[in-house]
gemmi code that builds the backbone of each chain (N, CA, C; Angstrom):
import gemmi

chains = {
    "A": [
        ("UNK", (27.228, 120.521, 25.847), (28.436, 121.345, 25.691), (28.037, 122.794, 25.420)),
        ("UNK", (28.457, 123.938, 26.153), (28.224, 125.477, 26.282), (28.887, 126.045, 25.021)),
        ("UNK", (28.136, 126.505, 24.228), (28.504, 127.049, 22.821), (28.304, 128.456, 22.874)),
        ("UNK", (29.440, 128.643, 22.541), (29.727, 130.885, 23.089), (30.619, 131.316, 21.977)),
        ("UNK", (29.851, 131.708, 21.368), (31.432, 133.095, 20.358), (32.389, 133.351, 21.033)),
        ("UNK", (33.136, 133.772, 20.183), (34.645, 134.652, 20.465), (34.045, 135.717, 20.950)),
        ("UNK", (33.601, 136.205, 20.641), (33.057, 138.048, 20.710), (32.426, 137.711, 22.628)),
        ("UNK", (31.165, 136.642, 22.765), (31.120, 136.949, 24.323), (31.951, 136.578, 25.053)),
        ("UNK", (32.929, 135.561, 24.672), (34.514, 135.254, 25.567), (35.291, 136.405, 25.553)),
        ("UNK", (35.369, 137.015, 24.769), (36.122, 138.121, 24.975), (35.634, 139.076, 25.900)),
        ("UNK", (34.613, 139.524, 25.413), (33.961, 140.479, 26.841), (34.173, 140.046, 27.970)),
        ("UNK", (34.160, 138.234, 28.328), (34.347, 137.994, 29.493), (35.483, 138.649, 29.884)),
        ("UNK", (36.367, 138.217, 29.472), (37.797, 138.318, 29.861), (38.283, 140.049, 29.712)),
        ("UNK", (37.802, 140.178, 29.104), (37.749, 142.048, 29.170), (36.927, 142.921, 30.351)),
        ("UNK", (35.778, 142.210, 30.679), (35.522, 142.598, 31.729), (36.189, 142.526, 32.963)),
        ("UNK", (36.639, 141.005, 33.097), (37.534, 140.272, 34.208), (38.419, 141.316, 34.233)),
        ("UNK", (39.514, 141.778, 33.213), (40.768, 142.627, 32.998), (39.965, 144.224, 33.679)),
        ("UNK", (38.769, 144.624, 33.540), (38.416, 145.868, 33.546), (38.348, 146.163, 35.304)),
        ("UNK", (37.829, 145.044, 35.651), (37.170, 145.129, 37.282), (38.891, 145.086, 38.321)),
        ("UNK", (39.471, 144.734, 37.932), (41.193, 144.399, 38.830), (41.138, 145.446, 39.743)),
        ("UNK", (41.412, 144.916, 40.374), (41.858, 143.910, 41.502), (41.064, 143.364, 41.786)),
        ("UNK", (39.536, 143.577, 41.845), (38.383, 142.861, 42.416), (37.534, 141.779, 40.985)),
        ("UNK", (37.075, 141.149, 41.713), (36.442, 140.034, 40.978), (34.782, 140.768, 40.307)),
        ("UNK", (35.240, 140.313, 38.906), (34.296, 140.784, 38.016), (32.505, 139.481, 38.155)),
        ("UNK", (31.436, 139.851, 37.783), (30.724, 138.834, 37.475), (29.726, 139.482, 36.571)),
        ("UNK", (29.165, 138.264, 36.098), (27.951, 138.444, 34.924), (26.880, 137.499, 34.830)),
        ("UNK", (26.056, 137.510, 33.807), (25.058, 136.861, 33.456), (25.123, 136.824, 31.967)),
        ("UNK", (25.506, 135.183, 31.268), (25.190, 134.865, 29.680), (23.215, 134.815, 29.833)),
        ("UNK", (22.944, 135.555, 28.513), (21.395, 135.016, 28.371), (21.536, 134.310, 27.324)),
        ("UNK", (20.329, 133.583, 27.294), (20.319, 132.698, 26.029), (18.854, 132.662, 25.490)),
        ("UNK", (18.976, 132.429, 23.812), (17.613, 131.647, 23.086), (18.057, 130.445, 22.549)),
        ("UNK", (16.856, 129.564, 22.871), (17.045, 128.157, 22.152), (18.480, 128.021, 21.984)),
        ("UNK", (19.004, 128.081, 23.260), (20.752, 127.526, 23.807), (21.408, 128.620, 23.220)),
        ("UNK", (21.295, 129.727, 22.427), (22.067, 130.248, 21.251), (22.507, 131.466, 22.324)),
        ("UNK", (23.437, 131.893, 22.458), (23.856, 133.267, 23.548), (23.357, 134.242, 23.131)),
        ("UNK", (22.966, 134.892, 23.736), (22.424, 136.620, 22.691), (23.302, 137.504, 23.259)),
        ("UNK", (23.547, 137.689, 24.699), (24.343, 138.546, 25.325), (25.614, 138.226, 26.986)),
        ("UNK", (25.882, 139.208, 26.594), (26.571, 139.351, 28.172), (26.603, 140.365, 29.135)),
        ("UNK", (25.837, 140.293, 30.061), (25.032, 141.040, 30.788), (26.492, 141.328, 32.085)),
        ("UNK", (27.285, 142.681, 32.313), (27.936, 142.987, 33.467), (26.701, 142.806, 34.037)),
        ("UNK", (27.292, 143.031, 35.742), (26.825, 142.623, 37.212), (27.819, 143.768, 37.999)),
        ("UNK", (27.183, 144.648, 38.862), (27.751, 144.945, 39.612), (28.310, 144.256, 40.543)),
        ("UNK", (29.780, 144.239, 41.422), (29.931, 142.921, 42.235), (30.084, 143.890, 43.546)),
        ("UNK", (28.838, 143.601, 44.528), (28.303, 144.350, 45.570), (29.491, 144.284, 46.838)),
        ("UNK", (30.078, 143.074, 46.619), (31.062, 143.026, 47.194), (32.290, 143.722, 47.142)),
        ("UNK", (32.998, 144.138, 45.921), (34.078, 145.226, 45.549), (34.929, 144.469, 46.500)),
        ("UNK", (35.460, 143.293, 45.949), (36.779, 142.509, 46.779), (37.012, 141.574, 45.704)),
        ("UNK", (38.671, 141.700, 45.999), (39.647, 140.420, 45.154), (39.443, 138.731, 44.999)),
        ("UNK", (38.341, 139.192, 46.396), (38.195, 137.446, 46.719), (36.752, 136.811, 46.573)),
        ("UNK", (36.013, 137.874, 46.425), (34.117, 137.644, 46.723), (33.624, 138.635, 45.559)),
        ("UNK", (32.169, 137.868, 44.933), (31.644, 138.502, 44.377), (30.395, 138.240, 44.913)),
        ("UNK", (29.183, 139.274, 44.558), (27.900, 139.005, 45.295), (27.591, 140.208, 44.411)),
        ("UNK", (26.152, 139.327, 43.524), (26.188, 140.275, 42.390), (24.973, 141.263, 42.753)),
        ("UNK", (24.759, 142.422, 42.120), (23.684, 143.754, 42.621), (22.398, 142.578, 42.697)),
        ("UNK", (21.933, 142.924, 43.254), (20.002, 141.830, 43.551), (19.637, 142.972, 42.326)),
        ("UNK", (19.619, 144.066, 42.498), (18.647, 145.021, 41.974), (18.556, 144.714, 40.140)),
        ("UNK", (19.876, 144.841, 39.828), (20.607, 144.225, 38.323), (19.895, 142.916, 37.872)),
        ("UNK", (20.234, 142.088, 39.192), (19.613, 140.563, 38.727), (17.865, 140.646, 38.265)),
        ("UNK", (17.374, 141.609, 39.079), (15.892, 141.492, 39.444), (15.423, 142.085, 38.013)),
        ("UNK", (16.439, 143.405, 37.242), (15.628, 143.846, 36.367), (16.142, 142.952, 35.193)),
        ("UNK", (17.136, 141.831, 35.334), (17.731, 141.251, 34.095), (16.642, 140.289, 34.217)),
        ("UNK", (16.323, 139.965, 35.262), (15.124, 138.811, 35.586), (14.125, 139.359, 34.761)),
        ("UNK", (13.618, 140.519, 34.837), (12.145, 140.686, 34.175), (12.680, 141.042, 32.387)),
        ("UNK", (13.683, 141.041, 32.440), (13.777, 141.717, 30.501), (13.774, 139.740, 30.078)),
        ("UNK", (14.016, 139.111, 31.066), (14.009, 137.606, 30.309), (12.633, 137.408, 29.891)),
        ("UNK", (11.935, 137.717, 30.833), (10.703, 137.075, 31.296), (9.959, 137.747, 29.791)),
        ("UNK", (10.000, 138.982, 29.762), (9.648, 139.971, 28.755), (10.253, 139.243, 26.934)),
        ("UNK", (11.534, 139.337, 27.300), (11.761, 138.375, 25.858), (11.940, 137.264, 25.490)),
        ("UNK", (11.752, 136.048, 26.646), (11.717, 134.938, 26.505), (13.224, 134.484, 25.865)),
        ("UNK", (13.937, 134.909, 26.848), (15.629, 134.617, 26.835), (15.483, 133.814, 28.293)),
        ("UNK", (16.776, 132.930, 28.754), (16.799, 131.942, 29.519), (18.575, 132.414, 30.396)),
        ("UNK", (18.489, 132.029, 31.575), (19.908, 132.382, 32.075), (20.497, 131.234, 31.740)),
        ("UNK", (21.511, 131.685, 30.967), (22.385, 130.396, 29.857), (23.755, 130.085, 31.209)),
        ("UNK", (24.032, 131.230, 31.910), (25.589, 131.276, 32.508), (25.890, 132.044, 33.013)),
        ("UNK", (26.029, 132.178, 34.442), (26.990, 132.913, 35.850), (28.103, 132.761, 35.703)),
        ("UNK", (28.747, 134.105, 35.360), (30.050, 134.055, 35.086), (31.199, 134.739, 36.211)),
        ("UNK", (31.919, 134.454, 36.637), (32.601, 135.297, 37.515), (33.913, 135.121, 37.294)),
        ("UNK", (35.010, 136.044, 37.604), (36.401, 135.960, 37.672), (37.114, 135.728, 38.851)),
        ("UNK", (38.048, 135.145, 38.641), (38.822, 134.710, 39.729), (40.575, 134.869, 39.257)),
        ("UNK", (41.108, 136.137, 40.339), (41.938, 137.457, 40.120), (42.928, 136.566, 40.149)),
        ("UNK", (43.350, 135.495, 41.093), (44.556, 135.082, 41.064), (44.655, 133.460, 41.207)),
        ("UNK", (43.289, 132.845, 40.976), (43.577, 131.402, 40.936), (42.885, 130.702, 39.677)),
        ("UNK", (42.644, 129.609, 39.924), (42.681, 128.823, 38.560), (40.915, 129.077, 38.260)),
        ("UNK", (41.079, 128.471, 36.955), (39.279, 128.733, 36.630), (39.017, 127.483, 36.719)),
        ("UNK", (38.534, 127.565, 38.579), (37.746, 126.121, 38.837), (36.644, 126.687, 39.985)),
        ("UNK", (35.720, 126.259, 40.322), (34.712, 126.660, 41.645), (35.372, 126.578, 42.694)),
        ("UNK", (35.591, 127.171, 43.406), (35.966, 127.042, 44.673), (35.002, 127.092, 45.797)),
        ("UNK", (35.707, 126.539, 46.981), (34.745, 126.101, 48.046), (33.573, 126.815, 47.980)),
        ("UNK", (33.778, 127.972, 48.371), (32.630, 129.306, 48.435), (31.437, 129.275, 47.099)),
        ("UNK", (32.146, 128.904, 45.794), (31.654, 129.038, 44.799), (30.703, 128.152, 44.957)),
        ("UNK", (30.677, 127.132, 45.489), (29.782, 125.544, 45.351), (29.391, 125.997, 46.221)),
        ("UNK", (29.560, 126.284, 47.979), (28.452, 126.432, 49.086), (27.204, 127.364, 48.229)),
        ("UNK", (27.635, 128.429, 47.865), (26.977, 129.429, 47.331), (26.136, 128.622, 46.279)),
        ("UNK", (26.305, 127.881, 45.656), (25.272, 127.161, 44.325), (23.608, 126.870, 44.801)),
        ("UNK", (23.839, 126.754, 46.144), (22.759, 125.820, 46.897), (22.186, 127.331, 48.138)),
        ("UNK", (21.019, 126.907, 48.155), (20.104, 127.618, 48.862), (19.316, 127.136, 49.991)),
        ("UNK", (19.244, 127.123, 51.645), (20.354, 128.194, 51.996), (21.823, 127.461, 51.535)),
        ("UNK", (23.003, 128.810, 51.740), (23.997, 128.544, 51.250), (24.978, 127.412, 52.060)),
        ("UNK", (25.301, 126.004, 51.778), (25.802, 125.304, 51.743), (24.847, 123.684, 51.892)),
        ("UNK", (23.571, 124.008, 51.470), (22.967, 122.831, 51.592), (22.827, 122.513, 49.990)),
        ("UNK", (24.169, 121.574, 49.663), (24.292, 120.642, 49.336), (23.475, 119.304, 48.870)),
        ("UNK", (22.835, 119.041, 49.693), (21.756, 117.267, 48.775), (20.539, 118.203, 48.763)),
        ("UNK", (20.586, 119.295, 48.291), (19.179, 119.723, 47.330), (19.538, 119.787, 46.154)),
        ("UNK", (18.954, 120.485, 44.998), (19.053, 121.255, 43.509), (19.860, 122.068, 43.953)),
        ("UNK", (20.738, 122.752, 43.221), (21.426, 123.758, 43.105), (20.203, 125.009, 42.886)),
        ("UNK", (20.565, 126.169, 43.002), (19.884, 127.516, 42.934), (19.278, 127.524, 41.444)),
        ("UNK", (20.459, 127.324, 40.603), (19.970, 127.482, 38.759), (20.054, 125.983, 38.383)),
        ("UNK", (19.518, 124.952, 38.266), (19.776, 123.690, 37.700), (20.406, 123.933, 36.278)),
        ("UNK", (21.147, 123.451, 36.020), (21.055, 123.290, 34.403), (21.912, 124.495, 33.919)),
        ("UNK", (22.057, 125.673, 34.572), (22.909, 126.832, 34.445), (23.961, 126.830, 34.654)),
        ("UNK", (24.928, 126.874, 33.673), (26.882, 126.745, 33.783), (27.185, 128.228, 34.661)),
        ("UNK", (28.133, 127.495, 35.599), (28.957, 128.458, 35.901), (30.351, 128.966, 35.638)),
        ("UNK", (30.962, 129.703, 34.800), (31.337, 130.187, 33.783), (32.688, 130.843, 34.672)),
        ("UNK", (33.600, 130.444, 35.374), (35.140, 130.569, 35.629), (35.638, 131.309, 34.770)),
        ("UNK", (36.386, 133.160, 34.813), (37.231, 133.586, 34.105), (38.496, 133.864, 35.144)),
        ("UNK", (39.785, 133.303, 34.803), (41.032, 133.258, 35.868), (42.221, 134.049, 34.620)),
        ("UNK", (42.305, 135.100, 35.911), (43.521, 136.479, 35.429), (44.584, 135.520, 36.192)),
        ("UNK", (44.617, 134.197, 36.321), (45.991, 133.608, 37.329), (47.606, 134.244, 36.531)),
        ("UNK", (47.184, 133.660, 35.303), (48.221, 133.911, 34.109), (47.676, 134.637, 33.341)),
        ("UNK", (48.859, 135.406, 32.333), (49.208, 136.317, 31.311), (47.805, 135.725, 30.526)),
        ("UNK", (47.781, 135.134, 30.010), (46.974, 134.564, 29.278), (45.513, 134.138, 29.602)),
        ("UNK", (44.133, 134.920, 29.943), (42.934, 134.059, 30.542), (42.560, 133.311, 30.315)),
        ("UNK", (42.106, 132.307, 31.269), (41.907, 131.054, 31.141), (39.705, 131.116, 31.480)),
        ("UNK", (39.125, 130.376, 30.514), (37.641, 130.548, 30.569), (37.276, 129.001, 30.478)),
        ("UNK", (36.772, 128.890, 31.690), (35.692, 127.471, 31.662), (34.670, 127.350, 32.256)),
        ("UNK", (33.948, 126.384, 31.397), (32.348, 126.397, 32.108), (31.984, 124.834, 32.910)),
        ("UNK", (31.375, 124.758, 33.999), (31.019, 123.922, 34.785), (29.650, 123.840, 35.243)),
        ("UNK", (29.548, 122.734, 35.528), (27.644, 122.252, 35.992), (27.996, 121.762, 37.483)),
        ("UNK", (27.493, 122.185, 38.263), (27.232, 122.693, 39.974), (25.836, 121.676, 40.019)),
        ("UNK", (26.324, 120.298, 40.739), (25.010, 119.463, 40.784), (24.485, 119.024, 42.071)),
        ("UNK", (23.280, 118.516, 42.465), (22.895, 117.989, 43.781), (24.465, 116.908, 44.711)),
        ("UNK", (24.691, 117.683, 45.723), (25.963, 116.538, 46.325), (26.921, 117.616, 46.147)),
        ("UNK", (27.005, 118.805, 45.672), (28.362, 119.806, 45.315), (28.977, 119.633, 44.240)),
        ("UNK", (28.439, 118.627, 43.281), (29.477, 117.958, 42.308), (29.844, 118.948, 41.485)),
        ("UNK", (30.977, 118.916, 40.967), (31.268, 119.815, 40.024), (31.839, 119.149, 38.283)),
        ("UNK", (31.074, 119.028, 37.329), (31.510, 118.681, 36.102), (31.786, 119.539, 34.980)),
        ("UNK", (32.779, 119.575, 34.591), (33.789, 120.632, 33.974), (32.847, 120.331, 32.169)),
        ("UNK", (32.281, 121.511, 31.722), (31.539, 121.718, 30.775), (32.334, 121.984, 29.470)),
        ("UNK", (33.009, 121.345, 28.806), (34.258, 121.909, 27.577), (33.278, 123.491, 27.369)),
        ("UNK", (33.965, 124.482, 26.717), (33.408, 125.497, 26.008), (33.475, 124.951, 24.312)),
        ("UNK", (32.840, 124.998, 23.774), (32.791, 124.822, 22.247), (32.784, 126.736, 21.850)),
        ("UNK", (33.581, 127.118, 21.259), (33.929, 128.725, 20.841), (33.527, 128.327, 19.293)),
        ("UNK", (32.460, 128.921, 19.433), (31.573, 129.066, 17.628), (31.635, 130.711, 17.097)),
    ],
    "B": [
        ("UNK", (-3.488, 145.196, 52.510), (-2.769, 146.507, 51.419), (-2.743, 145.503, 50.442)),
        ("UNK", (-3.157, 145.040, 48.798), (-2.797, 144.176, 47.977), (-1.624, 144.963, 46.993)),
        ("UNK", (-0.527, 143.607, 47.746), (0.649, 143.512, 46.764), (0.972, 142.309, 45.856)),
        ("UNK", (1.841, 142.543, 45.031), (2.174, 141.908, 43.900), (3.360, 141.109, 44.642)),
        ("UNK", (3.609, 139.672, 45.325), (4.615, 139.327, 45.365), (5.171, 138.576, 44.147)),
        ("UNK", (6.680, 138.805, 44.178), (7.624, 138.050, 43.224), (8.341, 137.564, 43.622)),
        ("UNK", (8.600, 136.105, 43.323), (9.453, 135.450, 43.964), (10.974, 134.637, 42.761)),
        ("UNK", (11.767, 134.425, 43.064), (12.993, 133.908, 42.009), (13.420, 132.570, 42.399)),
        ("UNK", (14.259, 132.076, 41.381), (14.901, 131.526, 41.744), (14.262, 129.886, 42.757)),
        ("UNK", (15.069, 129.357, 44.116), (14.838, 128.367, 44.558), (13.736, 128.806, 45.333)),
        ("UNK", (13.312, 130.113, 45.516), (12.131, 130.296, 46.505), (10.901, 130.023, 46.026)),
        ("UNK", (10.791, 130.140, 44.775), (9.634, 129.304, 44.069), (9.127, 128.359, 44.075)),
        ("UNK", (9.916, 127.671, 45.141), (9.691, 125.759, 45.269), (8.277, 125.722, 45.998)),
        ("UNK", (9.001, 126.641, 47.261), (7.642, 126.962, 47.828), (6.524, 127.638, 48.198)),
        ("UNK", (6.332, 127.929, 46.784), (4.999, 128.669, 46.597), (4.383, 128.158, 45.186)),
        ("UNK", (4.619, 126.585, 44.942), (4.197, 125.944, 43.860), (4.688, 125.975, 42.390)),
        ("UNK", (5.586, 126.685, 42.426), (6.771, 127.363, 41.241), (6.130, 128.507, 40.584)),
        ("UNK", (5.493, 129.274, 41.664), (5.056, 130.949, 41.006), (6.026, 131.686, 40.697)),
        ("UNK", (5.648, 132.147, 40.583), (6.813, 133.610, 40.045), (6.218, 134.958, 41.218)),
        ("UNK", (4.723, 134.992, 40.522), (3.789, 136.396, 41.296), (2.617, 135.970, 41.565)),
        ("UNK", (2.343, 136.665, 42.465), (1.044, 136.391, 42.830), (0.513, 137.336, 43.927)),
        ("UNK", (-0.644, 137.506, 44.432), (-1.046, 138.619, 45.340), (-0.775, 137.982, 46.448)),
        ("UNK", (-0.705, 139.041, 47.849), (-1.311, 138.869, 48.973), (-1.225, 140.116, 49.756)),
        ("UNK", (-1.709, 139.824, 50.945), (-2.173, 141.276, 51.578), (-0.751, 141.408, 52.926)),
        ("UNK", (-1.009, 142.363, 53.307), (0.027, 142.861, 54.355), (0.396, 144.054, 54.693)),
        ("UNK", (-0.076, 144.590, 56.215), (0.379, 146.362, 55.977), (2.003, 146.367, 56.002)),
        ("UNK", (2.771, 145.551, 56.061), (3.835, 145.690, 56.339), (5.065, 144.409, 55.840)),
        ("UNK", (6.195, 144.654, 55.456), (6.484, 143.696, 54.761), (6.691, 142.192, 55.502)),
        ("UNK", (6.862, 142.654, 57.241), (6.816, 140.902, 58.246), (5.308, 140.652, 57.907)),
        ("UNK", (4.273, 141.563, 58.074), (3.296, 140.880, 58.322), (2.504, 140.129, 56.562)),
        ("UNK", (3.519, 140.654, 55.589), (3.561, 140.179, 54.220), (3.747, 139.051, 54.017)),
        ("UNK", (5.285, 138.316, 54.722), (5.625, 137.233, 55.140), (4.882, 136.382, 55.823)),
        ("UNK", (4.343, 136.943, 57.027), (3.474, 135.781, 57.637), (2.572, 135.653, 56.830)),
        ("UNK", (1.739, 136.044, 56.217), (0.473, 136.229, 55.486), (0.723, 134.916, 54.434)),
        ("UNK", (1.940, 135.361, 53.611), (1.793, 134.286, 52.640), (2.713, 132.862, 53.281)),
        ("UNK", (3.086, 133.250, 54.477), (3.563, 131.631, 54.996), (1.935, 131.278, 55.584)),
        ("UNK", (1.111, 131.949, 55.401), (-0.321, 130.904, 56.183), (-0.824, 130.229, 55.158)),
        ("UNK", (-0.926, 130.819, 53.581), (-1.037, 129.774, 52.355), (0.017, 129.194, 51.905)),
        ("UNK", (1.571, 129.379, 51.969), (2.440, 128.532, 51.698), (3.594, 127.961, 52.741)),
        ("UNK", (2.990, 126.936, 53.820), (3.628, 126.575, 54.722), (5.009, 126.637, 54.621)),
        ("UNK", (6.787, 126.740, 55.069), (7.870, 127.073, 54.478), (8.747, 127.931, 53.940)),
        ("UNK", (7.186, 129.067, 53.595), (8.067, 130.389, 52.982), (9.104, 131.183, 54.187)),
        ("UNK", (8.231, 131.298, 55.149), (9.060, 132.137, 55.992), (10.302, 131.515, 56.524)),
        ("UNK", (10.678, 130.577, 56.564), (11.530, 129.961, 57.060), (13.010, 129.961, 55.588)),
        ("UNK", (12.766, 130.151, 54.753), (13.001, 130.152, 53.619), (13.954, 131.281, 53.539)),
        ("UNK", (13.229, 133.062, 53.611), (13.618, 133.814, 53.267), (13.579, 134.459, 55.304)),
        ("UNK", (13.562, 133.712, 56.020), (13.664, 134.353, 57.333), (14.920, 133.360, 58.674)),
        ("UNK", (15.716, 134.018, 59.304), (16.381, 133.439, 60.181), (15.529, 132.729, 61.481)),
        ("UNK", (16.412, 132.210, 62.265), (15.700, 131.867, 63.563), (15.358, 132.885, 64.291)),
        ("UNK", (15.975, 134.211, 64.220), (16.042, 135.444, 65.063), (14.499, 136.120, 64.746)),
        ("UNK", (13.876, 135.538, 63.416), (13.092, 136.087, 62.732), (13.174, 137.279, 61.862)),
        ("UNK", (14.293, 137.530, 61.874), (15.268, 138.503, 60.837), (15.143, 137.848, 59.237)),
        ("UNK", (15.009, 138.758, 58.421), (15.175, 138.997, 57.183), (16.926, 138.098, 56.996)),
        ("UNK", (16.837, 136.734, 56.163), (18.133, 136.100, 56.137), (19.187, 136.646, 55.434)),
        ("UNK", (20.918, 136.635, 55.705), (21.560, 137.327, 55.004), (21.712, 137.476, 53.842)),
        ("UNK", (21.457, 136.176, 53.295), (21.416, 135.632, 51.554), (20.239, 136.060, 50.997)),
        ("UNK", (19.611, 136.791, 51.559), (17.835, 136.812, 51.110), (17.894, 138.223, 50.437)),
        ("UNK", (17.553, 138.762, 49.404), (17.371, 139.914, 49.534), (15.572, 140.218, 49.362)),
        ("UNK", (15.083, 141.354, 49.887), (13.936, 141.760, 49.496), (13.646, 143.346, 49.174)),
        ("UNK", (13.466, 143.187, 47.811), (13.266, 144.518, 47.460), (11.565, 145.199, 47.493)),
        ("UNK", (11.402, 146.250, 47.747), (10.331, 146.744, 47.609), (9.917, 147.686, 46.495)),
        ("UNK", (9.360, 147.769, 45.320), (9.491, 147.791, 43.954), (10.907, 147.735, 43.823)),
        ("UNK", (11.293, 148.915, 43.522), (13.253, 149.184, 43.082), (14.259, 149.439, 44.515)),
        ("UNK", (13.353, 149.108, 45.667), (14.441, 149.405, 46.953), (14.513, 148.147, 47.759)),
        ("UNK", (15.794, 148.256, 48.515), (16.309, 147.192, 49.369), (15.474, 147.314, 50.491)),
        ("UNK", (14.784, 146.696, 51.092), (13.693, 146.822, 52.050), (14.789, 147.063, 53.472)),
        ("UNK", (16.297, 146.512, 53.204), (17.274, 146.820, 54.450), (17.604, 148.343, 54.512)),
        ("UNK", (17.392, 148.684, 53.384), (17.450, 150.583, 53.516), (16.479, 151.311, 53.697)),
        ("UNK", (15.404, 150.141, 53.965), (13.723, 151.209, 54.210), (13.827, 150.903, 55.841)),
        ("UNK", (13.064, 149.990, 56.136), (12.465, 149.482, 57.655), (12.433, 148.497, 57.566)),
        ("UNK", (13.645, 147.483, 56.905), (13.242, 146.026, 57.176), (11.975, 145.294, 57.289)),
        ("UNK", (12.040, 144.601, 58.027), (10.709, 144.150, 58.227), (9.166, 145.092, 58.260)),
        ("UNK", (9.748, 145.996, 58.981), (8.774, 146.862, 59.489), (8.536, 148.295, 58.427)),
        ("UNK", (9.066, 147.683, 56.890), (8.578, 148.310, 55.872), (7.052, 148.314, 55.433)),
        ("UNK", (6.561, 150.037, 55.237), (4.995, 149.746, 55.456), (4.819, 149.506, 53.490)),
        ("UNK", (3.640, 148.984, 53.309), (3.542, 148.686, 52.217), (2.452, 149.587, 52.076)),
        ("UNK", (2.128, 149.706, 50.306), (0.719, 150.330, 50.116), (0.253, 149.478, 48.822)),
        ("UNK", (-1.258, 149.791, 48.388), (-1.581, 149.098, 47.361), (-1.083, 148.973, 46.328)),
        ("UNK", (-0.615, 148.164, 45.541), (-0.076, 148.029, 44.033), (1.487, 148.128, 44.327)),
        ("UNK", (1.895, 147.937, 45.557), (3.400, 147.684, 45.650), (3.968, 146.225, 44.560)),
        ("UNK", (5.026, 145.968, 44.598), (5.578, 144.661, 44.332), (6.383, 144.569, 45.517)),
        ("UNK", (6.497, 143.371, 45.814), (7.963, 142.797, 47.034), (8.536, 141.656, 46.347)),
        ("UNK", (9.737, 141.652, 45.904), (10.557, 140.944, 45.341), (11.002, 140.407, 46.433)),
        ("UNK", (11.464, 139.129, 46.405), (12.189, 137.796, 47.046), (13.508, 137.195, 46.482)),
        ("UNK", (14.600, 137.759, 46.322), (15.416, 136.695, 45.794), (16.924, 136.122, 46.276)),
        ("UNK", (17.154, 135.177, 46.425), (18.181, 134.772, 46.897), (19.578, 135.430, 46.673)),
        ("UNK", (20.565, 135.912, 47.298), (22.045, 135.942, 46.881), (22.629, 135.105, 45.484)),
        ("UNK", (23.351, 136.141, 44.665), (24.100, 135.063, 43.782), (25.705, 135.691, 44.298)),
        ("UNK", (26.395, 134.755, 44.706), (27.483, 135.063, 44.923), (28.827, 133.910, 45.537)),
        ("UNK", (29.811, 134.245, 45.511), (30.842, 132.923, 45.585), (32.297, 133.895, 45.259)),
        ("UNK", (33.135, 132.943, 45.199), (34.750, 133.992, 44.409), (35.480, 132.940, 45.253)),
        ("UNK", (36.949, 133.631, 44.526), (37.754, 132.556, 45.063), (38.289, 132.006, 47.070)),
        ("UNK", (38.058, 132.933, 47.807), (38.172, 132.735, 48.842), (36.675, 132.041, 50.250)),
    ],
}
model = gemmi.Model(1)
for chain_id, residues in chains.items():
    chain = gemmi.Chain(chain_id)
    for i, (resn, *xyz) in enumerate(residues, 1):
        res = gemmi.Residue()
        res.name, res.seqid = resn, gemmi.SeqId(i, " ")
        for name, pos in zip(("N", "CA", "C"), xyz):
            atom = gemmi.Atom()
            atom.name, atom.element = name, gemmi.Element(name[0])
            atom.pos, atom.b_iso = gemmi.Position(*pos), 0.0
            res.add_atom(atom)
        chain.add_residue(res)
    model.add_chain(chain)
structure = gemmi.Structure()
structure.add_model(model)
structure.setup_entities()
């Protein structure tokens, strides 16, 4: 079960609110499971419907892990007007190349982290993206 | 030319789960072939049938998109890095 403060749920959803009309994304890091941060993502795409996060962002968030021995806890992205669930695109995209399916997913073990502006109210959930497309809905535990 | 490759993510599978490691190449295709002759798979990996650089692929050359240098036909020099890493991306449509 994905254990996240109030404080980085909120950023989510503040970010989500900041990026509108277009779909926000990020990166949770983690120590020994514990969140340390929430890393914006440029979304290279700049559309309501697609995100495709900066390589360049990923590459230098990649080496500050490597450097402090933090772990990618959670890919987070928003979704402007539908529910916080993966959608088709979201799952082809899990797998490398994109839609092969009966391999590992890209991040094993890494939640992907749904923020939905559908309603007044944001809705935040986390999910595990498994070999086959499967998708299993991760409760958030808010510590 | 000895560069520093880096690789992320699922491309690591095939190159034994490195991260970095050297190899030679004046140029970033002939970088590719080079290390697909010690790691059978790579090129096919991060390359189309066209033999094009794949869309999901990105490759940077230290801090640049190798698609804004010369693609393939980016020249390298000693003590470069060439980053390898897959697309992260998806949304609701």
């Amino acid at each position: 079960m994905p254990r996240i403060s109030q404080a980085i749920v909120d950023e989510m959803v503040a970010h989500a609110r900041e990026d509108l009309p277009d779909e926000a994304c990020g990166m949770l890091h983690a120590r020994g499971g514990e969140v340390t941060a929430a890393h914006r993502i440029r979304n290279v795409a700049a559309s309501p419907y697609r995100y495709e996060m900066d390589p360049l962002q990923m590459l230098k968030l990649e080496r500050g892990r490597e450097e402090s021995g933090e772990t990618l806890f959670a890919i987070y992205h928003s979704h402007v007007a539908s529910k916080a669930y993966p959608s088709p695109t979201d799952v082809r995209m899990a797998f490398f190349p994109p839609g092969e399916l009966d391999q590992e997913p890209m991040f094993p073990g890494t939640y992907y982290i749904l923020v939905s502006l559908e309603h007044e109210e944001a809705d935040v959930r986390a999910y595990l993206i498994t070999r086959g497309g499967e998708i299993t809905e991760e409760p958030i535990e808010v510590v | 030319m000895a560069v520093t490759v880096h690789v992320t993510s699922v491309i690591q599978q095939v190159v034994n789960g490195q991260r970095e490691f050297s190899a030679d190449g004046e140029t970033v295709g002939e970088l590719i072939a080079n290390v697909e002759d010690s790691y059978p798979g790579f090129a096919s990996r991060v390359m189309d049938e066209d033999g094009e650089i794949r869309r999901f692929v990105n490759v940077y050359l230290n801090d640049e998109d190798v698609r804004y240098l010369g693609g393939k036909d980016t020249a390298l020099k000693d003590g470069d890095t060439v980053s390898f890493l897959p697309a992260l991306a998806g949304g609701a449509a």
